[in-house]
DOKE-614816 format. One record per residue (C-alpha): x, y, z. Coordinates in steps of 0.1 Angstrom, whole numbers, plus 5000, padded with zeros to 4 digits. Layout:
XYZ
...
//
This chain:
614261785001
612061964972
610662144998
613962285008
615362364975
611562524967
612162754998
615662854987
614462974956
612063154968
614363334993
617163374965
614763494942
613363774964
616663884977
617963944939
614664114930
615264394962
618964434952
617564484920
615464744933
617764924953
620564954925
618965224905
620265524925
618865764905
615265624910
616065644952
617465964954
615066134925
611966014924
610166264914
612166284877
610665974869
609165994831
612166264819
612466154783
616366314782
618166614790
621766654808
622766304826
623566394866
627066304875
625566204908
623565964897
625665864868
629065764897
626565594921
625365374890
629165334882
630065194915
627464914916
629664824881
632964864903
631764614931
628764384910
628764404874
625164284863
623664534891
625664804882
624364764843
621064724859
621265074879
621965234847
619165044827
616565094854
617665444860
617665534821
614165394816
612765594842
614465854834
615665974864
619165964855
618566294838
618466634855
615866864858
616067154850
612667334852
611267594828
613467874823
614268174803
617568394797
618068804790
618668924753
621269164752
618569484750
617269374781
620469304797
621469644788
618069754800
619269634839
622269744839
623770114851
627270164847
628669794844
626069684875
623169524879
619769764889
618269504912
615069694908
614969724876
615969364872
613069274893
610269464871
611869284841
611868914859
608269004866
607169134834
608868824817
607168524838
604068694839
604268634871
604268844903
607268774923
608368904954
611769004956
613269164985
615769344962
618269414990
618369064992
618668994961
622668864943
623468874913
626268654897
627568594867
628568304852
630768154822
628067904811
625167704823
627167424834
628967654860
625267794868
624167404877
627767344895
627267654916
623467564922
624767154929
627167304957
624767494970
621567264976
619767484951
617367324926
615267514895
611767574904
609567394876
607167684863
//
């Protein structure tokens, strides 16, 4: 009878150990943020955590705990840089964008040769970064880490 109640254990212990595993979405789908100290939370990640709380409380807390102590609840965002107004000015012709001149400037400022097929190339505008990340989010676009 030890011998059963032994092997039970065992088997219950495991099986809560690879649930425990598999709750941290943000350590599945992201990987590769593990060790990101903080930064903006991902609303992905963040509702996939939240629904282990809707269905299983203590794996649901334990998403959010493994997921937060590796980090990869937090987005990445890469290394990037924004236009001052003079060079904003410096790119722009009449209200639009010189995708040329743009170019040059991207290039200069990365120190960095790019190529950029300028009649490919969009430019948008946005309110603020958040709508930047939306738009990127909808997408399937991600920052390249410089």
């Amino acid at each position: 009878m030890n011998k059963n109640i032994l092997t039970k254990s065992i088997a219950l212990s495991l099986a809560m150990i690879m649930v425990l595993e598999l709750t941290a979405c943000g350590t599945v789908f992201y990987p590769e943020r593990k060790g990101a100290k903080s930064g903006s939370i991902d609303p992905v990640v963040a509702v996939a955590d939240a629904i282990g709380l809707l269905f299983f409380f203590i794996p649901g807390v334990i998403a959010f705990a493994v997921d937060f102590n590796n980090g990869t609840i937090y987005t990445s965002h890469g290394r990037h840089a924004s236009l001052t107004q003079d060079e904003l000015k410096s790119v722009t012709i009449k209200g639009k964008v010189d995708k040329q001149a743009l170019s040059v400037l991207v290039t200069k400022k990365l120190s960095l040769a790019i190529n950029v097929d300028v009649n490919q190339l969009q430019v948008k505008r946005f309110a603020s970064e958040d709508a930047l990340l939306a738009y990127m989010n909808i997408s399937g676009l991600t920052l390249a880490g410089l």
